[in-house]
C-alpha positions as CSV (number, residue, x, y, z in Angstrom):
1,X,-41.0,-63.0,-17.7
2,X,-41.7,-60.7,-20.9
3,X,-42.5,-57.8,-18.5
4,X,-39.4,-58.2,-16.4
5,X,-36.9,-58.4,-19.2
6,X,-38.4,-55.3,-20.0
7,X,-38.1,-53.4,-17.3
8,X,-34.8,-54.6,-17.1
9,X,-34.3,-53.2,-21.1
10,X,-35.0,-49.7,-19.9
11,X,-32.9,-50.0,-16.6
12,X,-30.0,-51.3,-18.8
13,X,-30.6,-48.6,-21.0
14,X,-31.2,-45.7,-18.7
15,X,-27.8,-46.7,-16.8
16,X,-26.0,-46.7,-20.8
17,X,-27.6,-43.5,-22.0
18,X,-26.4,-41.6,-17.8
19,X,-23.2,-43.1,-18.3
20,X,-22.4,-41.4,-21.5
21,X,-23.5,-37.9,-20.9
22,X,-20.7,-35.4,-20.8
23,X,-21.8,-32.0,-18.2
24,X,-22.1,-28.9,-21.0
25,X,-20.8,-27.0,-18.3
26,X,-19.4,-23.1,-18.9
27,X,-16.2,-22.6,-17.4
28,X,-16.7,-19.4,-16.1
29,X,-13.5,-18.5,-13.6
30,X,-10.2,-20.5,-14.3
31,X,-7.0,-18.8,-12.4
32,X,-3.7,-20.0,-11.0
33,X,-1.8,-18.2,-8.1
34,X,1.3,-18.3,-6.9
35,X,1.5,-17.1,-2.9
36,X,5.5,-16.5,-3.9
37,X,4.7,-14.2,-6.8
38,X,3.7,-10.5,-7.3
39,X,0.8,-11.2,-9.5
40,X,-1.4,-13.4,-11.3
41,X,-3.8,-14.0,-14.0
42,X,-6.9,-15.4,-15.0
43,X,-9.9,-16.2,-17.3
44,X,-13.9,-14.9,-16.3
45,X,-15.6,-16.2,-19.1
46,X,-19.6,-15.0,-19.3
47,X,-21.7,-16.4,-21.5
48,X,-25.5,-15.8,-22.1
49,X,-28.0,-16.9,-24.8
50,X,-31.2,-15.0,-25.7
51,X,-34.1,-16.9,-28.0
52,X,-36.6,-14.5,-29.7
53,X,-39.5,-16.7,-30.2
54,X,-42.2,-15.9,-33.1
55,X,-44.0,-18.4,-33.7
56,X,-47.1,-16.6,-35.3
57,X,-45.1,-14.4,-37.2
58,X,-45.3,-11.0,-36.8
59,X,-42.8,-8.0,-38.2
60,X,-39.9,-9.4,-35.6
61,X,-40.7,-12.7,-37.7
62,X,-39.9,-11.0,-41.0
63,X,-36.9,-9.0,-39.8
64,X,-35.3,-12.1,-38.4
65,X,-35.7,-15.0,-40.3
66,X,-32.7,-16.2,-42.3
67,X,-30.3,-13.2,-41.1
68,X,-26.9,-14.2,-39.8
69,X,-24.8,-11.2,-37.7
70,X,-21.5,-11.8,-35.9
71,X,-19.5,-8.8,-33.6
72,X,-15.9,-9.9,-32.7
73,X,-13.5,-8.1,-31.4
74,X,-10.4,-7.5,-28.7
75,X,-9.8,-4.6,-26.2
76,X,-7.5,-3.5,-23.5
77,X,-6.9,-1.3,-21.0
78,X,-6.1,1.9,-23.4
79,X,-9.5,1.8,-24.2
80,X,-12.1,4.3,-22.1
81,X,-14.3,1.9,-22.0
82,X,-12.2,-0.7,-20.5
83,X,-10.7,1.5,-17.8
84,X,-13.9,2.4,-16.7
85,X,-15.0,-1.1,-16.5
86,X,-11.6,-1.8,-14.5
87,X,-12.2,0.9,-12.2
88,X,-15.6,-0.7,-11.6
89,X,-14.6,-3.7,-10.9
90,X,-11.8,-2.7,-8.6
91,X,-14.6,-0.6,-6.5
92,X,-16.6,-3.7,-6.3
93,X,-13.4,-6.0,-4.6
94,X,-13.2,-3.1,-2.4
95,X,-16.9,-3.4,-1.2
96,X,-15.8,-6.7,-0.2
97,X,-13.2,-5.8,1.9
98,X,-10.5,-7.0,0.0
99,X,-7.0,-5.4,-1.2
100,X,-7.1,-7.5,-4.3
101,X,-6.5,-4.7,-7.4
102,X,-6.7,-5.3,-11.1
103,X,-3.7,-3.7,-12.5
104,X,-4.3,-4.3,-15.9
105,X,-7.4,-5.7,-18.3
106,X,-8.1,-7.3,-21.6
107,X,-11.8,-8.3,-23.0
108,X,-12.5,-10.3,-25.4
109,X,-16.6,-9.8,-27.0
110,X,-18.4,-11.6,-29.2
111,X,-22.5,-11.3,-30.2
112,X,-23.7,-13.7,-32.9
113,X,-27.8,-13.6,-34.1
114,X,-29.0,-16.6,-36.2
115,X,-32.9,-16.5,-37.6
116,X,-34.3,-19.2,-37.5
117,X,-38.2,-19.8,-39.2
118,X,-39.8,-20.2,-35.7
119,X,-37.3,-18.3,-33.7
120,X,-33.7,-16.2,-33.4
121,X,-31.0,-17.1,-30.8
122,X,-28.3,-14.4,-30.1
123,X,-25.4,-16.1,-28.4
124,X,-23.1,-13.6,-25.9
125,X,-20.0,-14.0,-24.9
126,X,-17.5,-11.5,-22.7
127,X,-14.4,-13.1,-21.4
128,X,-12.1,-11.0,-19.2
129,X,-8.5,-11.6,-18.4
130,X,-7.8,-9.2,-15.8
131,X,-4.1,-9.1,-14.0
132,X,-4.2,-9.2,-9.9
133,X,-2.2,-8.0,-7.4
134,X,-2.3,-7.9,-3.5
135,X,-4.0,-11.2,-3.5
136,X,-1.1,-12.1,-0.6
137,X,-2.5,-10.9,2.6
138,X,0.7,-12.3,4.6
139,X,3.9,-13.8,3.5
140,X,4.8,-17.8,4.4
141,X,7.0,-18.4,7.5
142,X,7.8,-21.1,9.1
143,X,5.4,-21.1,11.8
144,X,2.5,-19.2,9.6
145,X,1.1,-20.2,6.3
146,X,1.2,-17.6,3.6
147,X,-2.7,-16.1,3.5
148,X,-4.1,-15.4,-0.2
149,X,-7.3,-13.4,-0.6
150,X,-10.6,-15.2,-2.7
151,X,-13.0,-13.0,-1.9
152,X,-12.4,-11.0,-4.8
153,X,-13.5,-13.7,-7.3
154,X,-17.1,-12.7,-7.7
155,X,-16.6,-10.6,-10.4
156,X,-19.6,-8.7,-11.4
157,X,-20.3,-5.0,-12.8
158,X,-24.4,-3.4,-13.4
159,X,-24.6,-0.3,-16.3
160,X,-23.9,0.0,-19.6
161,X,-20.3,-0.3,-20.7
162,X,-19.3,1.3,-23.8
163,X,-16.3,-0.2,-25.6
164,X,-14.7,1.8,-29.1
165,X,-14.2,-0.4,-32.0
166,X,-12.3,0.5,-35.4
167,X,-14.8,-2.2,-37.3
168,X,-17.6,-1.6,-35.6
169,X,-17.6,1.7,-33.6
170,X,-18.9,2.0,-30.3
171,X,-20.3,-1.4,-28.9
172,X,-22.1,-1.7,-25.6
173,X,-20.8,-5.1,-24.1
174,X,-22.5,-5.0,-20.7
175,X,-26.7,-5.2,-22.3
176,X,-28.2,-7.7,-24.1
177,X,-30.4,-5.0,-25.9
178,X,-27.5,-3.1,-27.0
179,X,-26.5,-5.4,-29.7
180,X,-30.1,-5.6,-30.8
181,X,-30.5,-1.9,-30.6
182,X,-27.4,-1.1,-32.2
183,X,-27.7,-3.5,-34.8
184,X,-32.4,-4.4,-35.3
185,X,-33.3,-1.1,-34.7
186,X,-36.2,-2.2,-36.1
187,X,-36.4,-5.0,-33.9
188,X,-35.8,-2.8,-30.7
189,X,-38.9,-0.5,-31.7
190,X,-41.1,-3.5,-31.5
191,X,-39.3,-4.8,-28.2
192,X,-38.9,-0.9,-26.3
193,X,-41.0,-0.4,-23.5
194,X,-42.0,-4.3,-22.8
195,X,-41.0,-6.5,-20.0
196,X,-38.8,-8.2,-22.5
197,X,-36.5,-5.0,-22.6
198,X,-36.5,-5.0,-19.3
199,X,-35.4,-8.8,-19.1
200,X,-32.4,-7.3,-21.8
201,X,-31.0,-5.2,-19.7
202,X,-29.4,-7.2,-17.1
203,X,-26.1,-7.5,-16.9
204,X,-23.9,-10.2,-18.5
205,X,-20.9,-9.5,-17.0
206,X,-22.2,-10.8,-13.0
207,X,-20.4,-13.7,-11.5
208,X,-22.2,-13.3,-8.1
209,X,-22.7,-16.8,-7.0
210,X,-19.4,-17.6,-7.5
211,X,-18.4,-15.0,-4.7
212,X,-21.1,-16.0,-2.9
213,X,-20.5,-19.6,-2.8
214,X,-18.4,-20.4,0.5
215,X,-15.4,-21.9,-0.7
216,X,-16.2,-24.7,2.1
217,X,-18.5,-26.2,-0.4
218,X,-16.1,-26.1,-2.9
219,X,-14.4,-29.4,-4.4
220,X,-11.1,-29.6,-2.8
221,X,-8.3,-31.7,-4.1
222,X,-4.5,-31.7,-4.1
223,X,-1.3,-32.7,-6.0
224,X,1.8,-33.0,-4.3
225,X,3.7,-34.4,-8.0
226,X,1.8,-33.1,-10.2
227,X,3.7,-29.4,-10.0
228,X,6.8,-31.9,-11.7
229,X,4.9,-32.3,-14.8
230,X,3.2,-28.7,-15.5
231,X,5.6,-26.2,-13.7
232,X,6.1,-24.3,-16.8
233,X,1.9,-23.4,-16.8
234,X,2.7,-21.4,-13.2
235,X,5.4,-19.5,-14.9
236,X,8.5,-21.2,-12.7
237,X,10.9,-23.4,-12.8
238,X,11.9,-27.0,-11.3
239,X,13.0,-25.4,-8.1
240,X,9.7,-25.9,-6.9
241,X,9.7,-29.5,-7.6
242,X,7.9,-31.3,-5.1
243,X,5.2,-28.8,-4.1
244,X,1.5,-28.8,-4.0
245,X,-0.7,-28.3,-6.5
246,X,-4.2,-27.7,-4.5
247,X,-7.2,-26.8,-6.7
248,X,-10.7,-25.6,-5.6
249,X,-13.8,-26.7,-8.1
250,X,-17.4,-25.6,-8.2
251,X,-20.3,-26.0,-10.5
252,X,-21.1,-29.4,-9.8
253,X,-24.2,-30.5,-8.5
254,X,-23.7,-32.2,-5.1
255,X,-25.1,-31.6,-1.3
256,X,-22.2,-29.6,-0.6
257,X,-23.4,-27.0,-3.5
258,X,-27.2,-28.2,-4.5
259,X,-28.1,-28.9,-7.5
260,X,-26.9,-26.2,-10.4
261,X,-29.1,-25.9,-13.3
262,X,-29.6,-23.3,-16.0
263,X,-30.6,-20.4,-15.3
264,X,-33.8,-19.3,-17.2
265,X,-35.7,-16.6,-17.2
266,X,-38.7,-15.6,-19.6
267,X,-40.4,-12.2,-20.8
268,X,-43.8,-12.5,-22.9
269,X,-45.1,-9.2,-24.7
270,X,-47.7,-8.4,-27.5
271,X,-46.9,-6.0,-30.4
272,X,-48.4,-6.6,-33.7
273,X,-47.9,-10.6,-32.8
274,X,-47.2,-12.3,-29.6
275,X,-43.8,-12.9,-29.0
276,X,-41.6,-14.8,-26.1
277,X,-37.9,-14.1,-25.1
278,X,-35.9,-16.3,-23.1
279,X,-32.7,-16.0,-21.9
280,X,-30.5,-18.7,-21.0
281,X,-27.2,-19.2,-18.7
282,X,-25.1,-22.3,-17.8
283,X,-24.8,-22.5,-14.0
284,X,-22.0,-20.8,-12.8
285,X,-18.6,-22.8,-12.3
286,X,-15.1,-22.1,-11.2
287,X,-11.7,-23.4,-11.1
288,X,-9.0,-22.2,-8.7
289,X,-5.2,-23.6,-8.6
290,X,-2.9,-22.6,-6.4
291,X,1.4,-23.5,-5.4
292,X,0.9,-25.2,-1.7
293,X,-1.8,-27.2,0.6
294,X,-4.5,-24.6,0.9
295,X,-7.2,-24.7,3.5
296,X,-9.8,-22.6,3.9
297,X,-10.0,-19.7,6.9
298,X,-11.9,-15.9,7.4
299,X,-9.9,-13.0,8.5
300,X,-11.8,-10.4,10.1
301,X,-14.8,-11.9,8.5
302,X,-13.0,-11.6,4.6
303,X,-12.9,-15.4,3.4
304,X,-8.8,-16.4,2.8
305,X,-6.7,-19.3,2.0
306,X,-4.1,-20.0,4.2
307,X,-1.3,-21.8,2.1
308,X,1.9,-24.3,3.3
309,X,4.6,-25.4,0.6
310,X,4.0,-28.9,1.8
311,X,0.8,-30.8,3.3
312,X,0.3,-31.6,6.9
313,X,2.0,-34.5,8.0
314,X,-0.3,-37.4,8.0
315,X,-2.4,-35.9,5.4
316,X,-3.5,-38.4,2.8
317,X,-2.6,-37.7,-0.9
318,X,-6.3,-37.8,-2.6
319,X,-7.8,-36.7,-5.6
320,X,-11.3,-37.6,-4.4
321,X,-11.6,-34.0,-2.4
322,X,-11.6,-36.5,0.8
323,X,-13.8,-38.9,-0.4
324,X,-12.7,-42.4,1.1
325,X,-11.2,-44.3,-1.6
326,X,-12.3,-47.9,-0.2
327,X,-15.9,-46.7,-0.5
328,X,-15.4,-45.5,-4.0
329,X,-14.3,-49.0,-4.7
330,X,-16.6,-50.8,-2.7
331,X,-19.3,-48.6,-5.3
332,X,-17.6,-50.1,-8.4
333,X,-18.1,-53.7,-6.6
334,X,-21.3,-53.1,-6.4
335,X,-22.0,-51.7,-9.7
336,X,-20.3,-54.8,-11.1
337,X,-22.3,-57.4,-9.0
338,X,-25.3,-55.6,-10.3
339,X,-24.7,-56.0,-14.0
340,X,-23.8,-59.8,-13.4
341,X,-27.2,-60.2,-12.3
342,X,-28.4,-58.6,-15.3
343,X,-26.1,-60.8,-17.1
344,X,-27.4,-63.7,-15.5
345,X,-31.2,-63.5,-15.7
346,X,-31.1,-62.2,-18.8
347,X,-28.7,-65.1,-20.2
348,X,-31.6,-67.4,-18.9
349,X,-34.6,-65.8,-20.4
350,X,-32.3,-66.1,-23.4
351,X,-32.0,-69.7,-23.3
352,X,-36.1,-70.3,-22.7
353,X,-36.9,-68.4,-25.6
354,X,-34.6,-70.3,-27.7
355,X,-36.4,-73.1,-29.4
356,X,-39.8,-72.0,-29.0
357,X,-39.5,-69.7,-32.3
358,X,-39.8,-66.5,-30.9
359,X,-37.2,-64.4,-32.1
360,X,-39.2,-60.9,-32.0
361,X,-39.0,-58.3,-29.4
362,X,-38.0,-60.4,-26.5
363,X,-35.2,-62.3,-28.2
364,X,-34.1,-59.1,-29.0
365,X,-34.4,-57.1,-25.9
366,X,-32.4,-60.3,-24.5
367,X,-29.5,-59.6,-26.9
368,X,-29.8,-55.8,-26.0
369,X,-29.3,-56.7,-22.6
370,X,-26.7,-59.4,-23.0
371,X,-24.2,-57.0,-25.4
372,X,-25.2,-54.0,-23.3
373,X,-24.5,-55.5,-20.1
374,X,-21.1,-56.5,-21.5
375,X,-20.2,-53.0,-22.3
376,X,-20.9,-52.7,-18.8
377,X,-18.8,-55.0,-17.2
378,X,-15.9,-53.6,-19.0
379,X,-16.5,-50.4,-18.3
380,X,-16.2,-51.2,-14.6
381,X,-13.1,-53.1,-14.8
382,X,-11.8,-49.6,-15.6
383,X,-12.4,-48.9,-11.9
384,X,-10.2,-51.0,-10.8
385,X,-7.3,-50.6,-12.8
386,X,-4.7,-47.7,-11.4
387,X,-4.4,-44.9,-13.8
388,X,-0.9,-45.3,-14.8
389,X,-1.7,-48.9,-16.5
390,X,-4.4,-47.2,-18.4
């Protein structure tokens, strides 16, 4: 009986430790579009992190340890830099065959080093907020659904990108290696000429899989109240009351999209010390909200959205993406019967302990798993109670 309670200790606590864990996940594209308007806007955040690894010291080592370096800064569309970077962009929805054109761009950079005794991490961020227009392929009628063009959302750009700064002059934002050769010169000339500046000078700004995810595999779900509560975030007013909401999702793993992990990728070089770089990204995720029931159709072979003010009749109101509600409860039920057997058997290796005098580590992994299997138990009560009592 010792062994099971155990086991049954490190299945309790494996299912405590899962069910806690909050997904660190970078929230890469996050747009809202209105089929009725002329335009729209969005976020495209990209975020990389590099780690310069010296353990055995080395003139890197010494250049790096205990320094702390942040760039910040803002730019729009009178900048060169940022035009060209718009133009580049807009060649790149053409490629796709898609009329979608950015009228109008902001970025937003940062780059901060930290030196560490073993190692540096440089954290980059680039967020664009670019303005859209011709995303409407074909107006709504009453016998066609408005179609909206997606393809476009893929953003990515390859090259160096210069951006002018009044703090900081001109800034590369495209290069990991720029900020270290801009700003470790000293650095670089150890790092020039190895795989790891090679491994530096790929691109931040590349949103590929998100464009190449088929929106098919995307999380679907819709809202026909919700556009009551949060009209004002669309820009309109409560003449559209009663439409709705639909909102594509990816970056979860699931069999629709596999499983999404961090990207990593690793250089190793030998200078006056061995050295490792690594540079890390969060898998890539999206979020796409648009005014009407949206499904998913190609036109001449460019992916589209074809979008109705109201649902199909007959067409359930779910915010499961489809998922049949009875089997999600029928899961609870079963989570719950589960933990009652925990309960249970371990409520009963309780009681045989008690008297004999032991009150080490199996008493104790019997209260572990009495308490824990509470916590539990009213956690899945949750399930069953409709949100708008909770």
């Amino acid at each position: 009986m010792t062994s099971r309670a155990a086991i049954f200790t490190v299945l309790l606590s494996a299912i405590l430790v899962v069910g806690t864990i909050s997904p660190a996940l970078a929230a890469q594209l996050e747009i809202r579009m209105n089929p009725e308007a002329d335009f729209a806007t969005g976020d495209m955040k990209y975020q990389k992190t590099v780690f310069i690894e010296y353990e055995e010291g080395g003139k890197i080592a010494d250049q790096l340890r205990g320094k702390e370096f942040s760039i910040v800064f803002t730019a729009d569309a009178t900048d060169p830099g940022v035009a060209k970077l718009q133009d580049q962009l807009n060649q790149n929805i053409a490629s796709k065959g898609s009329n979608t054109h950015i009228t109008d761009l902001i970025v937003e950079y940062s780059a901060h080093l930290t030196g560490y005794p073993l190692y540096a991490s440089i954290d980059y961020k680039v967020i664009l907020k670019p303005t859209i227009n011709n995303y409407v392929i074909r107006q709504y009628s009453e016998n066609s659904p408005a179609l909206v063009d997606v393809s476009w959302r893929g953003l990515a750009v390859s090259g160096p990108f210069v951006l002018n700064t009044l703090q900081y002059g001109d800034v590369e934002i495209n290069m990991p290696i720029s900020f270290i050769k801009s700003i470790l010169p000293d650095t670089y000339s150890v790092i020039a000429g190895t795989e790891a500046e090679t491994l530096l000078s790929k691109s931040i700004i590349d949103a590929s899989y998100i464009g190449e995810q088929p929106l098919a595999n995307w999380h679907f779900l819709f809202d026909p109240t919700g556009i009551n509560v949060d009209a004002s975030t669309y820009g309109l007013d409560e003449s559209i009351s009663g439409f709705v909401v639909s909102t594509f999702t990816m970056g979860e793993s699931s069999l629709r999209e596999g499983r999404q992990v961090e990207r990593v990728e690793e250089a190793q070089f030998t200078a006056d010390a061995p050295y490792v770089v690594r540079t890390v990204q969060s898998a890539d995720n999206a979020n796409l909200k648009l005014i009407g029931f949206a499904a998913v159709d190609k036109l001449e072979g460019v992916e589209v959205l074809g979008v109705s003010p109201q649902a199909p009749q007959g067409y359930a109101t779910t915010s499961t993406g489809g998922f049949p509600v009875s089997i999600i409860y029928g899961m609870a039920a079963m989570a719950g019967i589960g933990a009652i057997a925990i309960l249970f058997i371990s409520s009963r290796q309780l009681k045989k302990e008690e008297g004999k005098g032991q009150q080490g580590v199996q008493t104790a992994n019997a209260r572990f798993l009495y308490h824990g299997t509470n916590a539990i138990l009213q956690s899945c009560r949750k399930c069953f109670v409709p949100w708008s009592k909770r």
